[in-house]
VEXDRENVEX-281202 format. One record per residue: x, y, z of N, C-alpha, C in turn; residue in three letters. Coordinates in steps of 0.02 Angstrom, whole numbers, plus 32768, in hexadecimal, padded with zeros to 4 digits. Layout:
BEGIN
XYZXYZXYZALA;...
# end
This chain:
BEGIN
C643774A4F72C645770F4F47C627771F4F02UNK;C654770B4ED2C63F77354E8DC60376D54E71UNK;C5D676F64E5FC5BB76B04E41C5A576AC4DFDUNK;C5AA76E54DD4C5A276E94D94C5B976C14D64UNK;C5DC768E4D6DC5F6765F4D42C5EC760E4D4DUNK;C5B176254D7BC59775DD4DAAC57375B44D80UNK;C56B75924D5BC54175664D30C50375464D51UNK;C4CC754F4D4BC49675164D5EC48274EB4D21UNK;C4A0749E4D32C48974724CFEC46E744C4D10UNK;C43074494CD5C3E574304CEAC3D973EB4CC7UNK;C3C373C44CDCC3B373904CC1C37B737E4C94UNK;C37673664C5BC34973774C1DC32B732C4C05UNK;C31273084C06C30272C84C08C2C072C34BBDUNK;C2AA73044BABC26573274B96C25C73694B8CUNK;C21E73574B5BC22F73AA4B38C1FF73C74B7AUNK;C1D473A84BAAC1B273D04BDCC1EB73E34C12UNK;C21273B54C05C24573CD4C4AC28073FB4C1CUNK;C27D74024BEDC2AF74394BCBC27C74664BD0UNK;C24C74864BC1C21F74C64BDAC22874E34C1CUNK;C23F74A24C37C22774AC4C81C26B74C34CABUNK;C2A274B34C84C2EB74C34C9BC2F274FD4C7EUNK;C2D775214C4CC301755B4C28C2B975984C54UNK;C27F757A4C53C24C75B34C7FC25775B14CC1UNK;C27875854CE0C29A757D4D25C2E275A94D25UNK;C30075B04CEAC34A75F54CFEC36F75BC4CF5UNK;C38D758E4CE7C3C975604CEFC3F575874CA1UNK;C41F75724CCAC476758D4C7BC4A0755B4C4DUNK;C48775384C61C48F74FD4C2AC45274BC4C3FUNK;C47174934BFFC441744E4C13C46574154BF1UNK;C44573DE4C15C46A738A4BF6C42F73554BE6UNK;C437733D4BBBC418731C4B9AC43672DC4B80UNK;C41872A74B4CC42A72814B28C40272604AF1UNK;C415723C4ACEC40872304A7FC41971E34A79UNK;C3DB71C54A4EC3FF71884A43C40A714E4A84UNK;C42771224A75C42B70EE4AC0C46D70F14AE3UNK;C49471354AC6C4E171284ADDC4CB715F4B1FUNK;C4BB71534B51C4B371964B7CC49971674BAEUNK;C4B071814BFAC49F71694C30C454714A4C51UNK;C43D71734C51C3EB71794C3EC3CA71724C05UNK;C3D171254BD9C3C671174BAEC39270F34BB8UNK;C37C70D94BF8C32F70BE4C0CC2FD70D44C3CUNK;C313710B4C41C2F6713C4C84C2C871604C6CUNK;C2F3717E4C38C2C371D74C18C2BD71AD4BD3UNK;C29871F44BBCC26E71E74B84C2BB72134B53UNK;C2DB71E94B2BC30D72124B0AC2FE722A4ACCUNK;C326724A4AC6C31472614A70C33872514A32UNK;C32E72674A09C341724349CBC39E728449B6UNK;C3B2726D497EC3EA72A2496DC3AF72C64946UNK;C38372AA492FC34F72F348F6C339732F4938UNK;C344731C4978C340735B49A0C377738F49A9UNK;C393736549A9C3E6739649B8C3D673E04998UNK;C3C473E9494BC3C17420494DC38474694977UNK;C355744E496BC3207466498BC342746349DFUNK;C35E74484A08C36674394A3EC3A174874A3CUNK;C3CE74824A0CC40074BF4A1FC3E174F44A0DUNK;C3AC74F249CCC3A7754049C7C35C754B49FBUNK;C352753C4A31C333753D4A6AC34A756B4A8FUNK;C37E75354AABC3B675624ADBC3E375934AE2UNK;C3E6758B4A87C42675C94A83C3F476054A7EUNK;C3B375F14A64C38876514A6FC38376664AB8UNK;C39576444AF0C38F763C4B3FC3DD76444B52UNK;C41E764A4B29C46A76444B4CC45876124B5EUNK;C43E75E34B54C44475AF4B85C47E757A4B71UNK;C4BB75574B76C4D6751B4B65C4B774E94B6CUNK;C4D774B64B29C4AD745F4B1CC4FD744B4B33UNK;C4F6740C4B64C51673DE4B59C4F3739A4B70UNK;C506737D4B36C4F173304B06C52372F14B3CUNK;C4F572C74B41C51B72854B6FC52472594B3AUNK;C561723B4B38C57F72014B25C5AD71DD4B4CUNK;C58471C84B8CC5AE71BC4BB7C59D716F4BE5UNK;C57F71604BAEC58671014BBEC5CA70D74BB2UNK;C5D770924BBEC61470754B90C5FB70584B65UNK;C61D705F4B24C627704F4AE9C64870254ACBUNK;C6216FEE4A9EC6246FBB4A78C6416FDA4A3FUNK;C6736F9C4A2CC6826FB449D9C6516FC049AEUNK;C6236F9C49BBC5DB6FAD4977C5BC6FEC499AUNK;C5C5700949BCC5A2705549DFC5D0709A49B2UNK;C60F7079499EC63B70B94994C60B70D84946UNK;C5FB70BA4913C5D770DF48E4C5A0710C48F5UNK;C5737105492CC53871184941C573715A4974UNK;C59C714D49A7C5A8717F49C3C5D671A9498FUNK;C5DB71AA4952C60171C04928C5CB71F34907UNK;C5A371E64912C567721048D6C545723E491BUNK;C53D7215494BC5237253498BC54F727D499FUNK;C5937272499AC5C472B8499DC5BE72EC4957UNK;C5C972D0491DC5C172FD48EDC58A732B48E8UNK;C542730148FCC511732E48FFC4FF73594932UNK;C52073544964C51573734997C55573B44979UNK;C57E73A64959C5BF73E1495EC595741D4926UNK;C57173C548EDC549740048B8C515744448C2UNK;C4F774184906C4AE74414911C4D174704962UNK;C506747B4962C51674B04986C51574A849EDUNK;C50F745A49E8C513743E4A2CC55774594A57UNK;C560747F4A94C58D749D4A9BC5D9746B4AC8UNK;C5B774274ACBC5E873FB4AEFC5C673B04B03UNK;C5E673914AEAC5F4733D4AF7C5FA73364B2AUNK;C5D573164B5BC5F872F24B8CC5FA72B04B8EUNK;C646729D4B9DC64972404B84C67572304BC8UNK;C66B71D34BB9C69371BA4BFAC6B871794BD7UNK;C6BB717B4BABC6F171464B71C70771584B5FUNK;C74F71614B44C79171634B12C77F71794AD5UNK;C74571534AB9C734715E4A77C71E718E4A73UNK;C6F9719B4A85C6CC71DF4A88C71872174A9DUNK;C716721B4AC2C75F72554AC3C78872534A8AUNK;C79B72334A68C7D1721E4A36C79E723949FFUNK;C76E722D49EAC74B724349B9C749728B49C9UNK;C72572A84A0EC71372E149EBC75A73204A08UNK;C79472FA4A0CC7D6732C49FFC7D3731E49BCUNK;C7DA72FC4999C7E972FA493FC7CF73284928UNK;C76D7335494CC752735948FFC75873994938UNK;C77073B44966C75273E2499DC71B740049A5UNK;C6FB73C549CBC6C273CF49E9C6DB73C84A2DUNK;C6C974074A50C6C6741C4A93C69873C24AD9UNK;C6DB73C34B12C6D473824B29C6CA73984B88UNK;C69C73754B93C6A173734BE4C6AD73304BF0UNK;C6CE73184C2DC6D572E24C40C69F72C44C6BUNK;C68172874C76C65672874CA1C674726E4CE1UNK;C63C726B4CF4C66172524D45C65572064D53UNK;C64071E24D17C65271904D16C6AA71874D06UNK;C6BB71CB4CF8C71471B34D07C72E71AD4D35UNK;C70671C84D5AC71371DD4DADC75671FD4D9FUNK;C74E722F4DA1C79A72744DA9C79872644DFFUNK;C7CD726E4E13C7C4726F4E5CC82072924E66UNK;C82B72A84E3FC87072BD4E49C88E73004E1EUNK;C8BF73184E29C8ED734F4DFDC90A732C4DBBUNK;C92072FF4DC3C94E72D64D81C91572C14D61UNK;C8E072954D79C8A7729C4D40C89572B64D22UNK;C88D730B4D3FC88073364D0FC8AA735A4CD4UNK;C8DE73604D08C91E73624CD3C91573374C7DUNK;C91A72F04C9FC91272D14C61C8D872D74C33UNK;C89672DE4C4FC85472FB4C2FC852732C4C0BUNK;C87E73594C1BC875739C4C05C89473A34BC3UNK;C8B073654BA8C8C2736D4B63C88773624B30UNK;C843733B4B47C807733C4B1BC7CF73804B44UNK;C7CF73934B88C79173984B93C7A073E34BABUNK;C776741B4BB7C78D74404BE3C75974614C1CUNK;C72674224C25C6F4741D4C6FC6FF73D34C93UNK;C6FE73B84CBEC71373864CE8C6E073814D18UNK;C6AB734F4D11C66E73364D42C69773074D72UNK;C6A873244DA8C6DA73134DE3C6AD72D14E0DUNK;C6CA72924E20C69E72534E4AC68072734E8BUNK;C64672574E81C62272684EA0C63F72694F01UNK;C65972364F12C67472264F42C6B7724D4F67UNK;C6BD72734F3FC6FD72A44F58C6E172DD4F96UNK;C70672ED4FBCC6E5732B4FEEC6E773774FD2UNK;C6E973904FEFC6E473EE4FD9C72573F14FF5UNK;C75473D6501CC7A173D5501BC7C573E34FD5UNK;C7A773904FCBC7B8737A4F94C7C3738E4F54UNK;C78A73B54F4DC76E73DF4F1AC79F74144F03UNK;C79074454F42C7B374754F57C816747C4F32UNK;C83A743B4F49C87874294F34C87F74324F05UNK;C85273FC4EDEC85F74054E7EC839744A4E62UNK;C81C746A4E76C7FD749E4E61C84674EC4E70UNK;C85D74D14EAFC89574F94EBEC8CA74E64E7DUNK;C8E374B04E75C92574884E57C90874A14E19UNK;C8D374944E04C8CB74BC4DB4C8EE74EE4DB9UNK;C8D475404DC0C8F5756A4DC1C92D75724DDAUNK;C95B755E4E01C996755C4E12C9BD75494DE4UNK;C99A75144DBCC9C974ED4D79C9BB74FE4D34UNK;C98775274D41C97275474CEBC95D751A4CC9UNK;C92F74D64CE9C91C74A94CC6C8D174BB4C8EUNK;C8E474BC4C4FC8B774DA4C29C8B874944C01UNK;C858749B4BE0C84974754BB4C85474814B7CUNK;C819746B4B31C842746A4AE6C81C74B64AF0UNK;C7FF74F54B05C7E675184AF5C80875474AFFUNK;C84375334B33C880756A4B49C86C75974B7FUNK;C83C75794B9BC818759C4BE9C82575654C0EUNK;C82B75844C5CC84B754F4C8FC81575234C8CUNK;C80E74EE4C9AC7DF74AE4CADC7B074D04CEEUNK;C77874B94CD9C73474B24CFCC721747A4D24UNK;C70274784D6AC6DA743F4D79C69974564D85UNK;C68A74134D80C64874134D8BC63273DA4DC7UNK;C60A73DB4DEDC5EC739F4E16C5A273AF4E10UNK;C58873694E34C55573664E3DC52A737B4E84UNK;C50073A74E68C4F273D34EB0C4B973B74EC9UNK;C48473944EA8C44C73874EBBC41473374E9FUNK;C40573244EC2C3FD72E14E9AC40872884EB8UNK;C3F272754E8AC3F8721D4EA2C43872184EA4UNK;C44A71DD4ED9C4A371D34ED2C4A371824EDEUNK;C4C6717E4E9CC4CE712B4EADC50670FF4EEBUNK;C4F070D34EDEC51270A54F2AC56370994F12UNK;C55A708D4EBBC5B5707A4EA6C5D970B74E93UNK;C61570BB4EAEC64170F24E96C63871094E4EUNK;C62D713D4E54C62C71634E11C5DB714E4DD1UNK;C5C3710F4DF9C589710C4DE4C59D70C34DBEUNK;C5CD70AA4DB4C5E370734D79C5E6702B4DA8UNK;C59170114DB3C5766FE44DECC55E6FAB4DADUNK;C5616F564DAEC5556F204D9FC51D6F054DB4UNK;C4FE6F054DF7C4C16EF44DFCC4896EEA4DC9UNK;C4796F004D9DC4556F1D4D85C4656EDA4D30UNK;C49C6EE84D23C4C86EBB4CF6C4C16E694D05UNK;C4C36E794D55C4C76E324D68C48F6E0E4D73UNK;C4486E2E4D97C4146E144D94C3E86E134D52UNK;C3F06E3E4D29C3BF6E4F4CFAC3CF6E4F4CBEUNK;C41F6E4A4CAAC4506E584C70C4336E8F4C45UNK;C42C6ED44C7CC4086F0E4C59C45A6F304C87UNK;C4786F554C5FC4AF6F6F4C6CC4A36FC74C91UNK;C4AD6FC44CCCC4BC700E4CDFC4EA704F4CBDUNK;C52270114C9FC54E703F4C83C54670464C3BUNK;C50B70394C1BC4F470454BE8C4AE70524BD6UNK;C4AC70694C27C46970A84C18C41170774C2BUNK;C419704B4C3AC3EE70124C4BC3DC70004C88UNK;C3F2700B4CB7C3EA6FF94D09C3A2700A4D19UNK;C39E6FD44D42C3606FC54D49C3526FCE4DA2UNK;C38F6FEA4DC4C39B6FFF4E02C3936FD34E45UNK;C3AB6FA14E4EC39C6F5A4E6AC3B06F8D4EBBUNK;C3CE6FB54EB7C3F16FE64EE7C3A16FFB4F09UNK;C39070094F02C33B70234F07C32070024F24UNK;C3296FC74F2CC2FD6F854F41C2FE6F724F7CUNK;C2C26F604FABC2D66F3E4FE7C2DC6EF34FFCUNK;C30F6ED2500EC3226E965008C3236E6F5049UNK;C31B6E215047C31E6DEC507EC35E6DD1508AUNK;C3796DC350B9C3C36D9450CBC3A96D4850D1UNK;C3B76D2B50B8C39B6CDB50D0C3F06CC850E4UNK;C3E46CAB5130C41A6C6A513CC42C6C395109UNK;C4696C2250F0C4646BF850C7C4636B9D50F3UNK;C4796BB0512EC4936B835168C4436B69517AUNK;C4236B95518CC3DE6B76519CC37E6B945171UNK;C39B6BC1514AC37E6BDB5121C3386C0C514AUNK;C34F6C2B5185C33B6C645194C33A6CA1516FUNK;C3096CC2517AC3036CF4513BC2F76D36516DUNK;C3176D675157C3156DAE5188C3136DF0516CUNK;C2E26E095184C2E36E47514FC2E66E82515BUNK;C3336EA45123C3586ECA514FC32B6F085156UNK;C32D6F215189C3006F4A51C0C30A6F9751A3UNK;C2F06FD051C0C3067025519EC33370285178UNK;C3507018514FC378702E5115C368700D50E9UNK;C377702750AEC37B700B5065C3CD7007505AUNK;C3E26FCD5087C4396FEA507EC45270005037UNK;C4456FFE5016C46070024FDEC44670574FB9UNK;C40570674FB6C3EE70A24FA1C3E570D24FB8UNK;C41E71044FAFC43C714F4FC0C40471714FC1UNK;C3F071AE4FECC3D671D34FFAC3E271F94FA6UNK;C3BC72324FA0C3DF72644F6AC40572934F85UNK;C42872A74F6BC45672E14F71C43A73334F68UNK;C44F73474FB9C429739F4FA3C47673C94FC8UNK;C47473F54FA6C4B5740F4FB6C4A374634FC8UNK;C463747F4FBDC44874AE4FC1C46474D84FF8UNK;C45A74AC5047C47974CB5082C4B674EA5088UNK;C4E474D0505EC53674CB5069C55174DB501DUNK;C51E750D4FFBC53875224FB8C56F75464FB4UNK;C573757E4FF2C5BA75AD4FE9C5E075884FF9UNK;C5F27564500CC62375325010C63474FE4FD9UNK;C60574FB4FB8C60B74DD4F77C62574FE4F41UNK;C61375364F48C62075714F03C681758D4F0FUNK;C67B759F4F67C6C275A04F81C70B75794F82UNK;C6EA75324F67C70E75044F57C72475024F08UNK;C6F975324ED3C733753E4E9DC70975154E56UNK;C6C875054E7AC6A174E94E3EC67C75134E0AUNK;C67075104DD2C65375384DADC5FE75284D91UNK;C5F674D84D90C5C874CD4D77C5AA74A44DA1UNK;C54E74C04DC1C537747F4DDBC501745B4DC5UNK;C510741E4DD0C4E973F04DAAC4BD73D34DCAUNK;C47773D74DAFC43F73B04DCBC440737B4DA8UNK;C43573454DD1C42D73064DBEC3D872DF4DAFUNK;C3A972C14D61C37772B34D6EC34C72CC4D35UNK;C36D72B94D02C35A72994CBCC32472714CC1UNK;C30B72484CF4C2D772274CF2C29572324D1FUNK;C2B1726E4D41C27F727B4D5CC25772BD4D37UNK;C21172CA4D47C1E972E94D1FC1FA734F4D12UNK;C1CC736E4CFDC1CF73A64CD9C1D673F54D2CUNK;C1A473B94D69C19673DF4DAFC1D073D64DC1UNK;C20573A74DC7C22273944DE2C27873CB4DC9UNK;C26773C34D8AC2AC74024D71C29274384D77UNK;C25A74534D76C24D74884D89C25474AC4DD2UNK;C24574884DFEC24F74834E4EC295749E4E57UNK;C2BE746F4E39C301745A4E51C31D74814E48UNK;C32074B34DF3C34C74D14DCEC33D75194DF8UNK;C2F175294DE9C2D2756D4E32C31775744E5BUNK;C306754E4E90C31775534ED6C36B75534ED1UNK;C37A752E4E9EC3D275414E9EC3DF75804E84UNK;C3C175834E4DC3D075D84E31C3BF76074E5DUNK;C38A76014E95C375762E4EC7C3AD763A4EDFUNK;C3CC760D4F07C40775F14F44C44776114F28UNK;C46275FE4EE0C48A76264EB5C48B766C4EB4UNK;C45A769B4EB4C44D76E34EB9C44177054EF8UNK;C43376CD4F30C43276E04F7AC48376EE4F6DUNK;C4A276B24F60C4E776BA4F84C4FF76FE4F61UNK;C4F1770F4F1AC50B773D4EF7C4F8778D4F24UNK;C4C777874F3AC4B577BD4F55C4B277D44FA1UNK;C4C877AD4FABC4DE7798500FC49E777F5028UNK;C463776E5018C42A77615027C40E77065043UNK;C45276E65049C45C76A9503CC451769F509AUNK;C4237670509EC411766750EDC3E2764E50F9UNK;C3E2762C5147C3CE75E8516BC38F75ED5158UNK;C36A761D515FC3177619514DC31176195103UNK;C334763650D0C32B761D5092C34775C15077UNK;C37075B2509CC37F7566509BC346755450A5UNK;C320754E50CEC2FA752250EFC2B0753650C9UNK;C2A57565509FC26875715079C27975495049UNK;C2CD7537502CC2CB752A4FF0C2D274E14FFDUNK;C2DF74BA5029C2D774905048C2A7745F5042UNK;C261748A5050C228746A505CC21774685021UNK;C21A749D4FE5C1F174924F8BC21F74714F79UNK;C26F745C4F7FC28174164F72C26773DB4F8FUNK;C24D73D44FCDC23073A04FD4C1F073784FBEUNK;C1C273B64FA6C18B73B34F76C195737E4F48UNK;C1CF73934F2EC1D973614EDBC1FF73304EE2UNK;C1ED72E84EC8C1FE72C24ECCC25272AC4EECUNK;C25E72904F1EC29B72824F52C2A072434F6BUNK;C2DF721C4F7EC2EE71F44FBEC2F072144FEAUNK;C2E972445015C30B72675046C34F72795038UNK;C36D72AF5062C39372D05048C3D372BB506BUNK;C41F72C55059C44472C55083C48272F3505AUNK;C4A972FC5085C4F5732A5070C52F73175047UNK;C52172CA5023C54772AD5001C59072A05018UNK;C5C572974FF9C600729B5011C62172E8501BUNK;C61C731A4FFBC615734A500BC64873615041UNK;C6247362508FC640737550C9C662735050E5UNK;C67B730A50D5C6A172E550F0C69272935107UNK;C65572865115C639725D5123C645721950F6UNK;C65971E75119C67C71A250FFC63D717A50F7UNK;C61C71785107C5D3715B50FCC5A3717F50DBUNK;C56A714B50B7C53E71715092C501717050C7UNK;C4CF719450A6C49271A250C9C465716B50A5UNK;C42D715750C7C4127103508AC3B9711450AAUNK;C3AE710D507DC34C70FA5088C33670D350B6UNK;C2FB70EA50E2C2DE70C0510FC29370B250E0UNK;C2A470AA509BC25270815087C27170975029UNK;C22670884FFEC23070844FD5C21870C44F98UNK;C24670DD4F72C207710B4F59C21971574F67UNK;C1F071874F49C20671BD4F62C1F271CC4FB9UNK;C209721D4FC2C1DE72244FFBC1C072644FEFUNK;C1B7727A4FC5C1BD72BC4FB2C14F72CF4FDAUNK;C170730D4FEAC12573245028C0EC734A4FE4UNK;C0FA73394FB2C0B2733D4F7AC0BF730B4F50UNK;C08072E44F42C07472BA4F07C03372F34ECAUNK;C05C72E14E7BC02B72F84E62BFF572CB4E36UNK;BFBE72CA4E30BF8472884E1DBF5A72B64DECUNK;BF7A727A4DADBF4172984D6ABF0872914D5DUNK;BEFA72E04D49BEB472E44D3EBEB272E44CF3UNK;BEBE72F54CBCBEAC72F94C76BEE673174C5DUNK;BEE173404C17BEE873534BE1BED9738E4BC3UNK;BEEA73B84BA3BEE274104B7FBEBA73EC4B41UNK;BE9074184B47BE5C74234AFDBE7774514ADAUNK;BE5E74954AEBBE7474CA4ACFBE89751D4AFDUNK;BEA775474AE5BEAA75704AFEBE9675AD4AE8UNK;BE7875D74AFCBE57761D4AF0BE7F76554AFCUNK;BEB576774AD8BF0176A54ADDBEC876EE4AEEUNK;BEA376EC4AD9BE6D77444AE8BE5D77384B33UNK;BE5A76F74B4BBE3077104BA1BE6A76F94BD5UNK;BEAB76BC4BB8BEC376A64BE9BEA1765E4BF7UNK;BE7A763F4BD9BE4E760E4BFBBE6275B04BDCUNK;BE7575904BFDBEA8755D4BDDBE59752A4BEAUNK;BE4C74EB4BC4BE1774CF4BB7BE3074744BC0UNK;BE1E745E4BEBBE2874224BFDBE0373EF4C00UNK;BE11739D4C07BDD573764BEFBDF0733F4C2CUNK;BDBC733A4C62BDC973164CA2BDC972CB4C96UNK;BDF9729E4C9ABE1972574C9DBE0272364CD9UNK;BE1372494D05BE13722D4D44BE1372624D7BUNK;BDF3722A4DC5BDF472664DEDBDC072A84DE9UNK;BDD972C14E04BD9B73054E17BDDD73454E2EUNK;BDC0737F4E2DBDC773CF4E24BDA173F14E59UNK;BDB374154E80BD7D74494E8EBDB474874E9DUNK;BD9C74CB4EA8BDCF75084EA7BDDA75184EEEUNK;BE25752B4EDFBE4975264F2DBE8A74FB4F1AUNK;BE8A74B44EF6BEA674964EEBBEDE74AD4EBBUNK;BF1474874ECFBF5174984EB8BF5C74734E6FUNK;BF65748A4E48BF7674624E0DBFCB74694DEAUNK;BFC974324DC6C01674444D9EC00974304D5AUNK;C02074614D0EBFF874494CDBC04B743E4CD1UNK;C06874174C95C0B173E74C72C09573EF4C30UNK;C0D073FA4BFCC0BD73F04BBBC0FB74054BA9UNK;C11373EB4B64C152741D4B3FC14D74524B27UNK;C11C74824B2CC11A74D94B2CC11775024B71UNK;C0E374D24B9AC0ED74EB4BDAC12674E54C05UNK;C13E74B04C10C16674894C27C146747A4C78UNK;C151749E4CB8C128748C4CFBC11074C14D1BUNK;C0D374D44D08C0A275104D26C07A74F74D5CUNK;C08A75104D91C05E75064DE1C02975484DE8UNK;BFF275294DE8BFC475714E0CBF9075474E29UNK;BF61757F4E53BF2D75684E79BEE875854E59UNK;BEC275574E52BE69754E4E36BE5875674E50UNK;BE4D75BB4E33BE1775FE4E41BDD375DA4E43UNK;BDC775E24E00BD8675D54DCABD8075A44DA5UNK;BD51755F4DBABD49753A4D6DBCF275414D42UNK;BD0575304D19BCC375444CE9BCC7750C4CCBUNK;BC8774EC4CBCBC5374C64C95BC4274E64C5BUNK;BC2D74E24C19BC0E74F24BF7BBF4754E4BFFUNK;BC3F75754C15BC3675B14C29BC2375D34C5AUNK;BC0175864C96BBDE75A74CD7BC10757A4D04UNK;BC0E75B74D37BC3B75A24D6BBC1975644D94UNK;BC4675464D9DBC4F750F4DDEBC7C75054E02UNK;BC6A74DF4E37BC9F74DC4E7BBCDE749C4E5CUNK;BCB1746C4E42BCD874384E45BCDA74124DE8UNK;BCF173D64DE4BCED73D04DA3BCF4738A4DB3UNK;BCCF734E4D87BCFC730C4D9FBD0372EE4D49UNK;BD0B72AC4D50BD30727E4D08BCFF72854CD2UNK;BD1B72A04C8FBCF172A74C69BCEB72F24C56UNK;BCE6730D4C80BCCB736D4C7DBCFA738A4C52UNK;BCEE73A54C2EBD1373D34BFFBCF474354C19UNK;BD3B74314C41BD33746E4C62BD7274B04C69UNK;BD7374C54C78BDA375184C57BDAB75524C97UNK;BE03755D4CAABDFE758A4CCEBE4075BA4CDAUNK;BE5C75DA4CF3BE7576064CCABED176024CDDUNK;BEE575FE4CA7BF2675E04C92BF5376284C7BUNK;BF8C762E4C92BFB976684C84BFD976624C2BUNK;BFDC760F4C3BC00B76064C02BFEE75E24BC7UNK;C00675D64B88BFE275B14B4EBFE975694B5EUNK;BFAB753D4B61BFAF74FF4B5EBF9B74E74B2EUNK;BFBA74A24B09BF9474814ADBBF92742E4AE8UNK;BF7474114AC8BF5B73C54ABABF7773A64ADCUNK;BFC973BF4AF1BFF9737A4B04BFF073AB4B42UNK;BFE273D14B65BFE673CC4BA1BFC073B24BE1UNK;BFD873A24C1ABFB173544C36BFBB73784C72UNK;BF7A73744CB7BF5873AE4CDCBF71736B4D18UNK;BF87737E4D5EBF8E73764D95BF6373994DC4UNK;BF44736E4DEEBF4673964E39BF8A73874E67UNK;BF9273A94E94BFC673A94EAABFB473934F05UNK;BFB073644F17BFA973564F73BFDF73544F7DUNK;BFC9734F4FC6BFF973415006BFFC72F6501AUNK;C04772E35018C06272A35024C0397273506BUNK;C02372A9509EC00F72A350C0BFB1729550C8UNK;BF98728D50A1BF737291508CBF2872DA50A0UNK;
# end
């Protein structure tokens, strides 16, 4: 199985979780700008004054940018998505991904390079066919099987279906991640209780929630029992990757823009691991199941196989929340750092320290550094422990500064 052309795309929500995707090995990344983007109330987005700094990041890393514009769009949105395509084509962004007309139609005019998202829900050969006159990557619905997949991934090449770049068409799916309850993700709930629009980047995830039945006949009230019917497990595809890669996909996509800097770091690891197992025949049951468990660390619903293998039903939550088997709990803030000894300098918030303990430091230079508390020092003399208040120092691989913010790391279990 050749996998050199396998894409890992990482989800970028932050400049700590862009550190944290490009020092994690991922080959491209997705992002967004502005309020036209899916995750327009989730993550912390960025401005178009990033765009450039954001590409010349990645391109010193090979790494590919592609930019989301993939909400629906108001006539008064088209000036604003008119200036986030230009600047993104200006500052060297390597692809659009959109799920409106407009957005495609614009950026064939000026050619700017287009992926489709998977709020179009592609779920067919003739879709792509017809796609392939703006785009030449295709984020395939989530809901399709590895049959499925497989077909249109076959029917491309059989038909020489090429995009505007004059290379056959690409897919992409989503390999890892939250999965919503409505096809393709384009759900009203959210519109309807809250008039905060899902499909414009606002959802407020009513899907998430656990809810009562009241009789209307006698106004009994019942409350529905182990499930969250409505809120999908996340999606891990890790187990059943050669089968994923065998099916003709090129790019996989982590899903989770809103989740933190540990959390893309974790994710992006363990797939790029899994990616180079398979490349090297090294791909197997005891490495699943290691990579398994440091995905479960970072934030999760529990996991399930998505549509994937066939399965007509989804997998749904028995509670609320993650389940993930580490929580991390802040302790402070970076003072300064000392580049001659290695020694990173911190100022305790909350909570307490002692060595042994696992920590995780986040910041946009670091991005997500895990190590375990050798040595802490006081005022140059060692101590065991440290509590709120202490301005104390111990020894750090990497440069920290001001904005970076110090975790211990427990067990879920307590």
């Amino acid at each position: 199985m050749s996998t050199k052309n396998i894409e890992i795309l990482a989800p970028v929500g932050s400049y700590e979780s862009l550190t944290a995707a490009l020092k994690a090995g991922c080959n491209s990344i997705y992002f967004g700008v502005e309020q036209l983007n899916m995750r327009a109330r989730s993550s912390i987005n960025f401005t178009t004054d990033d765009l450039k700094k954001i590409s010349e990041i990645c391109k010193e890393q090979n790494v590919k940018t592609y930019l989301t514009i993939n909400t629906i769009l108001y006539s008064h949105d088209i000036r604003l998505m008119k200036t986030i395509v230009d600047k993104a084509k200006e500052n060297g962004i390597t692809a659009i991904i959109a799920a409106d007309h407009a957005v495609m139609a614009y950026c064939k005019l000026i050619g700017m390079p287009l992926h489709i998202s998977t709020q179009v829900n592609v779920t067919n050969i003739e879709t792509v066919a017809f796609y392939a006159a703006f785009a030449n990557v295709m984020v395939l619905s989530r809901e399709l099987s590895l049959r499925q997949v497989a077909e249109i991934a076959q029917e491309i090449e059989r038909r020489e279906i090429k995009g505007p770049s004059g290379e056959l068409i690409k897919l992409e799916i989503f390999a890892h991640g939250a999965l919503c309850m409505a096809v393709s993700g384009k759900c009203y709930l959210s519109l309807h209780s809250n008039n905060s629009s899902a499909n414009r980047g606002a959802c407020i995830q009513n899907c998430r929630k656990e809810y009562i039945v009241t009789s209307k006949e006698d106004g009994v009230e019942l409350n529905i029992d182990n499930e969250y019917i409505m809120s999908a497990k996340d999606l891990c595809t890790i187990g059943f990757l050669d089968k994923i890669l065998n099916s003709g996909v090129s790019i996989l996509k982590i899903e989770g823009r809103g989740r933190a800097a540990d959390y893309v770091d974790t994710v992006v690891r363990c797939y790029k691991e899994a990616v180079t197992a398979l490349e090297d025949g090294t791909y197997s049951k005891e490495k699943i199941e290691a990579w398994t468990e440091q995905l479960s660390k970072v934030y999760n619903r529990g996991f399930w196989d998505g549509y994937y293998l066939g399965r007509k039903m989804g997998e749904w939550n028995d509670s609320y929340g993650s389940k993930a088997t580490e929580k991390k709990i802040f302790l402070g803030r970076g003072v300064k750092y000392y580049k001659k000894i290695n020694v990173g300098e911190f100022r305790m918030e909350s909570y307490s320290l002692k060595t042994g303990d696992q920590i995780l430091i986040t910041g946009p230079t670091i991005g997500a550094l895990k190590a375990n508390v050798e040595e802490l020092r006081v005022d140059d003399v060692k101590v065991e422990s440290v509590k709120k208040g202490d301005v104390f120092s111990f020894k750090v691989d990497e440069t920290i500064r001001p904005s970076a913010k110090l975790y211990k790391i427990v067990s879920t279990d307590g």
